[in-house]
KEZA-819191 format. One record per atom (N, C-alpha, C, O): x negated, y negated, z negated. Coordinates in steps of 0.05 Angstrom, whole numbers, plus 5000, padded with zeros to 4 digits. Each point is the difference from the previous one (the first is absolute). Layout:
<rs>
XYZ
...
</rs>
This chain:
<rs>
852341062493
502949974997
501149875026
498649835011
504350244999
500449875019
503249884991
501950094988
497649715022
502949774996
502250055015
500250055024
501449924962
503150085019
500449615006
499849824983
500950175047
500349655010
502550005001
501149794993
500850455017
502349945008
501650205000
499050195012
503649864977
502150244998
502949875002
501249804995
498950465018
503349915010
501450295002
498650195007
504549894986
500950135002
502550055021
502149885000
496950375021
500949975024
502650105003
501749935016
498450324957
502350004992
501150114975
497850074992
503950014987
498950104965
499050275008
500850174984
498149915030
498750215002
496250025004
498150154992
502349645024
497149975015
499649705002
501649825003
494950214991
499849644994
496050095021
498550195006
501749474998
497849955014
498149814973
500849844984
495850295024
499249864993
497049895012
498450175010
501149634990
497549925013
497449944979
500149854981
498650245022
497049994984
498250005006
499450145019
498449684966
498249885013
497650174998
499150104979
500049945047
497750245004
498849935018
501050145017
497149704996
499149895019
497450205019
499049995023
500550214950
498450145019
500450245015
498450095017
505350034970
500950185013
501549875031
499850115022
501549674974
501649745011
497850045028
500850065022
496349894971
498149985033
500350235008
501149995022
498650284971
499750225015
502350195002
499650245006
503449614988
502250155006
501050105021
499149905020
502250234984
501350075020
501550045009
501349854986
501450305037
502650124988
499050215005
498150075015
504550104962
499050344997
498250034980
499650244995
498949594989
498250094979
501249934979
502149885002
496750194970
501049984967
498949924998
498049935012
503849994954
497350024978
501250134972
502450055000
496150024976
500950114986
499549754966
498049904990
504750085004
500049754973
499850204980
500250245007
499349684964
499750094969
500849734993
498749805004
504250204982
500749754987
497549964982
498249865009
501550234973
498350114977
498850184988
500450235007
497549694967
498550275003
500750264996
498950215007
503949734976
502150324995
500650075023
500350245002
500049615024
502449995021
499050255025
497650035001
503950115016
499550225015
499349915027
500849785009
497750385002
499849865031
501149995022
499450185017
501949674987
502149975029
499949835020
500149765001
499650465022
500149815030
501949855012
502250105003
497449715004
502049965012
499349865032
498049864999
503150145023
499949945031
499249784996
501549904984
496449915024
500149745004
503349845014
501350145016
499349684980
503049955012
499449755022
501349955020
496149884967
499549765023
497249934988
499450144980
498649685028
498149884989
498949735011
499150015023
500949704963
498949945018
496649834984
499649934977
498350065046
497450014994
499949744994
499449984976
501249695039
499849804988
501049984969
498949864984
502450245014
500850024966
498850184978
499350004976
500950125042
498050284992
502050154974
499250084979
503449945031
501850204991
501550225006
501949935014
498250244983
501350215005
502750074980
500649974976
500550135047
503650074989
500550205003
499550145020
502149944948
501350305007
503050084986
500949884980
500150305033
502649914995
500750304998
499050175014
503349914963
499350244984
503650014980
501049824987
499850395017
502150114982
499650024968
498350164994
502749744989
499450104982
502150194985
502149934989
496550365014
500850284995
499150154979
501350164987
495349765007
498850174975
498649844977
500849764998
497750294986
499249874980
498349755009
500449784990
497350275033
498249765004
501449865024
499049815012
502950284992
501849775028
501149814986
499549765004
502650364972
501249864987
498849764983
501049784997
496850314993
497349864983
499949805025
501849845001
496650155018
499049835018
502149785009
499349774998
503650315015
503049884989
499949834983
500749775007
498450274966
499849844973
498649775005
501349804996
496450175011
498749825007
500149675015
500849975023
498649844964
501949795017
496549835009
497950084990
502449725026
498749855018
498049934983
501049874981
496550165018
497849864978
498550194983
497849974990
504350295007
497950214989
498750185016
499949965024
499250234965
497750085021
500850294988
501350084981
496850085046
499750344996
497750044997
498549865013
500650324973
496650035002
499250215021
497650025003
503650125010
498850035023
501150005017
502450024996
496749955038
501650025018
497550075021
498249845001
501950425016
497550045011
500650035029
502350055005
496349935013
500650045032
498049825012
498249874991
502750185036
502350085019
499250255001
497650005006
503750334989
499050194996
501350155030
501449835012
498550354999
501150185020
499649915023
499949764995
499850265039
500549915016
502149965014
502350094998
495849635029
502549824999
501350195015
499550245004
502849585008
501950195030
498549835025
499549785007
499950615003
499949825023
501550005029
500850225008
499749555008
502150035016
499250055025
501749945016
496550144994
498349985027
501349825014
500249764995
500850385027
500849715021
502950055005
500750045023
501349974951
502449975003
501149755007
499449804988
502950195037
501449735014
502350064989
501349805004
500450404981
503049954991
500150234976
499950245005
500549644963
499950174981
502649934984
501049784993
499850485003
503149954983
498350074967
498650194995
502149594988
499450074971
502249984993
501849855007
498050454969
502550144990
499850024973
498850214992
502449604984
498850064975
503650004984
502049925010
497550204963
501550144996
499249824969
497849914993
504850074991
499949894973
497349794987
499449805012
499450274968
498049804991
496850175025
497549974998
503350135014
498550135022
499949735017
497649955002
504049855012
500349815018
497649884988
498449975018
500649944959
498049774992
497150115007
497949895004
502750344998
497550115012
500249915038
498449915016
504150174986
500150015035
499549695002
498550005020
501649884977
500249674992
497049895017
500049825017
497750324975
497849855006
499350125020
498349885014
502650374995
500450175026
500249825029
498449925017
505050064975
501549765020
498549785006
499949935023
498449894951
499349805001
497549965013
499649775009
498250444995
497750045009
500250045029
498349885014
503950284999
501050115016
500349675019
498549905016
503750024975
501349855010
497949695005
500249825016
498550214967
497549735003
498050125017
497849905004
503350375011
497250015019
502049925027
499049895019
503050154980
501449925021
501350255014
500350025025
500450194955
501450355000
503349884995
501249884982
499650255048
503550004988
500750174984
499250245001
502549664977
500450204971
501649894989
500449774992
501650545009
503150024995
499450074961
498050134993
503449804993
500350014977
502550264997
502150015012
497250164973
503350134989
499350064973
498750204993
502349614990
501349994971
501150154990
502249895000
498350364986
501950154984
500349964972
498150044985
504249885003
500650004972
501950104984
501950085014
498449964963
501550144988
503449875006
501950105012
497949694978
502449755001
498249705006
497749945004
505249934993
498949705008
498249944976
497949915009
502050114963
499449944982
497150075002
498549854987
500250385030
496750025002
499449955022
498350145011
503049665001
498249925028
498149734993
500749774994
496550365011
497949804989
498649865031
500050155019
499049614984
498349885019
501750015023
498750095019
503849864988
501449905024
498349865015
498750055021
501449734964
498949705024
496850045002
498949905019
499950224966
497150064998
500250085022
499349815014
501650465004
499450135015
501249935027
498950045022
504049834973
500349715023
498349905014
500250015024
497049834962
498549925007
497750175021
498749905018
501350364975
497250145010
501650245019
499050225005
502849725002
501250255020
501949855021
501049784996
499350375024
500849915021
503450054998
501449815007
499950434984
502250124986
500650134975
499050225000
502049734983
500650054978
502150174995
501949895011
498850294980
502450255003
500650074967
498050104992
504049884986
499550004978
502150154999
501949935014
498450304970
501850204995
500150124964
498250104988
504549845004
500350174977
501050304999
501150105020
498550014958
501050295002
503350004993
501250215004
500449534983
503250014998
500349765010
501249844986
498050065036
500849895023
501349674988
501749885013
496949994958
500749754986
498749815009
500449774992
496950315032
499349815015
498250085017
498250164999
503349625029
498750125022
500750215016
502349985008
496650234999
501250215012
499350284987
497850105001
504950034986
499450194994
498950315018
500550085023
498250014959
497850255011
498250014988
499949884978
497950275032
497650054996
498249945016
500550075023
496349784972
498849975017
499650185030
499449925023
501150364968
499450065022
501250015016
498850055020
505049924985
501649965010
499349765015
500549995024
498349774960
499549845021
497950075024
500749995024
496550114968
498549975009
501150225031
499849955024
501350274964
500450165016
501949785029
499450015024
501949904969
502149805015
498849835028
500849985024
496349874954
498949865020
498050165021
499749945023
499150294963
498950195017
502150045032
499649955024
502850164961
501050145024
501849735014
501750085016
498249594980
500049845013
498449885019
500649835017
496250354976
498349955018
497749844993
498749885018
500950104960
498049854992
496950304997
499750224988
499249645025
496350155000
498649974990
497949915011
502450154957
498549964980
496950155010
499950225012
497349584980
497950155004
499950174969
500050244996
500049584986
500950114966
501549924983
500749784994
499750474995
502049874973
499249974977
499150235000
500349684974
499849924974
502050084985
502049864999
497850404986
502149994982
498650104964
498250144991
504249664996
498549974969
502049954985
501449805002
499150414978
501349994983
500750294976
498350084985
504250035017
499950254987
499450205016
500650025023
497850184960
499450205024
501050185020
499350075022
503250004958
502350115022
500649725026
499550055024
501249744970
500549915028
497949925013
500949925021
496350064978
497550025008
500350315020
499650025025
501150184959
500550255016
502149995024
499450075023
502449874971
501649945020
500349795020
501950045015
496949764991
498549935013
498850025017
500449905022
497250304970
497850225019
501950205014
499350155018
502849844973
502550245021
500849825014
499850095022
500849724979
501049835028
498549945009
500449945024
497950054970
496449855014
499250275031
499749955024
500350354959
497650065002
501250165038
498650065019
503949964979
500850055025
499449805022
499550125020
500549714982
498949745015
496449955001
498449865012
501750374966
496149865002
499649784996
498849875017
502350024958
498649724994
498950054976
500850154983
496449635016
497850124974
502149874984
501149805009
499550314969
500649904976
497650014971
498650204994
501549644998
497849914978
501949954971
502149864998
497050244989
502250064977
497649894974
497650055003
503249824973
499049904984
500150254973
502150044989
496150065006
501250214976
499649914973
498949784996
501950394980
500449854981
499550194978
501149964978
497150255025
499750214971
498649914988
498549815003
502250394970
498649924977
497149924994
498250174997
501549605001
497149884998
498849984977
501249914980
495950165019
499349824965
496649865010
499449764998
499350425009
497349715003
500449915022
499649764998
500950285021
500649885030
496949975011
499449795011
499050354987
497050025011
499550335009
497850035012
503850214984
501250245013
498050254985
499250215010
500549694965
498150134983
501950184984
499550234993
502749615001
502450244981
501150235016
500450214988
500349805043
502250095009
502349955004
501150035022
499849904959
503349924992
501149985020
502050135006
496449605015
502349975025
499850175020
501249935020
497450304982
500250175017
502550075020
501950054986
498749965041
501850095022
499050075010
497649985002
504650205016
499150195026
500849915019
502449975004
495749965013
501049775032
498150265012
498050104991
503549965029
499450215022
498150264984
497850105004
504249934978
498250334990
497349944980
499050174986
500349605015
497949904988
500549874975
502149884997
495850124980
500649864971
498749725010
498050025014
503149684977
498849785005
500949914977
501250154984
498349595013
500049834973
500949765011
499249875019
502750084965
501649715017
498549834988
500149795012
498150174965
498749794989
498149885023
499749775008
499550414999
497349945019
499450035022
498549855011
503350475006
501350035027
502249895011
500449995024
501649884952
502349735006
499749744986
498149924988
504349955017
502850224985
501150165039
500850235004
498849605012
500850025018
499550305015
497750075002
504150095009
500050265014
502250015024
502249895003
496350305015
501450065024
502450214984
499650224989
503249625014
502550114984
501150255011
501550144988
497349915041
500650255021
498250274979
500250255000
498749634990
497150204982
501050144976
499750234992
501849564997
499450034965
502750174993
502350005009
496350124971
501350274987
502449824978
498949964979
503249955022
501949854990
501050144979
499949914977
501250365029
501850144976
497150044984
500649924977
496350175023
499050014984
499749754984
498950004978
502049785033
498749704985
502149914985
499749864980
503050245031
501449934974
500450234977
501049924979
498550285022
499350194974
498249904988
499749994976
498749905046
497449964967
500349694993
498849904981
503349915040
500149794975
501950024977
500549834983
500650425021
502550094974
498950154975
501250094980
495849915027
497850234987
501249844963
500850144982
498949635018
499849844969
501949844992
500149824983
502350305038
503549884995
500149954970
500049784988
500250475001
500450114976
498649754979
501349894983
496350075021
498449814979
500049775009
499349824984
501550115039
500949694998
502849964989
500149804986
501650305016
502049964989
500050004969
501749904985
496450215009
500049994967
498049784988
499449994976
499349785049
498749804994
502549764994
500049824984
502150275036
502149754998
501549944979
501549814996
497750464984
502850044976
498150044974
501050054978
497249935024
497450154983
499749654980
500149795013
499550214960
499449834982
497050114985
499850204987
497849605019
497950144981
500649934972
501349794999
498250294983
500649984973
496949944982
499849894978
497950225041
497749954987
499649754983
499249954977
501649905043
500449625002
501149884971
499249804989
502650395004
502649924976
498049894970
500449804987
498150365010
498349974973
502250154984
502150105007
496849874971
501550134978
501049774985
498949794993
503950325004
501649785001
500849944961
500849814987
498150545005
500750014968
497349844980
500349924977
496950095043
498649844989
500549784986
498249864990
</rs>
């Protein structure tokens, strides 16, 4: 079982939580998972590592709650526990010998970009931050990322805080101001992950894109997360999550994360009745 130490909600949408895992906590990374089971009914879901640290031997992750076991995990307050939590699964990122990286994260996508910036920036990598959010109301980890970046650029999509646009409007901006990105980091929804790799890819800069399909053992034995990065089938469980974003087959990755639209939506509205007993007994 692992203990939840600490939760906080970053905003009513998305909440952080820290849990005590000391043996995923030593061999974490950024760029790797892990996959929780609130319980033994409960389904298996990955989620990005968001931070970890080893003297404590905790790891944090920070997560929307959208479907049945987000929301479940949400529920949970400081002292109880999940019965599983497994990792550090996927490999890490790696940055070779980048001197100036723009990270580009996009909605509850940023908490992932989060340990990006922060790894980056503790090696002594200049790294521009660009923030995208819906409104002021989902901008999560401001000052977090204050800390681990050299510039910070935070943009909504109705312009209620900060500067309105879209990430890539910024990024595009500082490009053609002259900044010589060796790489960019971008993480978030897949369409702006795609678009992205279009401002990127005329300049020739590697872009490294975090992907996000449908997962279930995360050891690359199901398939499930299968993508097409340069014509080729890979497995983000175990060949990512991380991919060269110039590569990957995008319009195929969002069809197939739309593959089970249909049945999650009927998890959100869905009542089991098994549970009820018989009530005329």
């Amino acid at each position: 079982m692992f203990k939840i130490v600490r939760k906080k909600g970053l905003n009513q949408h998305v909440t952080l939580l820290e849990i005590y895992a000391p043996h995923i906590a030593k061999k974490a990374e950024a760029g790797q998972f892990i996959i929780f089971r609130v319980d033994e009914y409960g389904e298996r879901i990955p989620l990005t590592i968001a931070d970890f640290n080893r003297d404590k031997g905790t790891v944090t992750i920070i997560f929307q709650a959208v479907g049945y076991s987000t929301k479940l995990l949400a529920s949970l307050n400081v002292g109880e526990e999940i019965l599983d939590f497994v990792g550090p699964l996927g490999v890490p990122t790696h940055y070779n010998d980048a001197k100036k990286v723009a990270v580009v994260g996009g909605g509850v996508g940023c908490a992932i970009a989060f340990p990006q910036a922060k790894t980056l920036f503790n090696k002594g990598v200049e790294v521009d931050v660009i923030a995208g959010f819906r409104n002021k109301d989902f901008v999560i980890l401001e000052e977090e990322f204050k800390q681990v970046c050299n510039n910070l650029y935070i943009c909504t999509d109705d312009g209620s805080y900060k500067e309105k646009g879209l990430v890539t409007n910024v990024l595009q901006r500082l490009i053609d101001n002259g900044n010589k990105y060796d790489l960019v980091i971008a993480i978030g929804p897949v369409v702006m992950m795609k678009y992205v790799t279009l401002v990127t890819k005329p300049y020739n800069i590697k872009t490294i894109v975090s992907l996000n399909p449908i997962m279930i053992d995360g050891t690359g034995m199901c398939g499930g997360c299968r993508v097409s990065v340069n014509n080729e089938i890979k497995f983000a469980c175990v060949d990512g999550p991380d991919f060269d974003g110039h590569q990957v087959d995008f319009d195929e990755l969002m069809i197939r994360n739309r593959f089970y639209k249909h049945h999650e939506d009927e998890t959100r509205t869905h009542e089991c009745r098994l549970l009820w007993g018989n009530k005329d007994a």
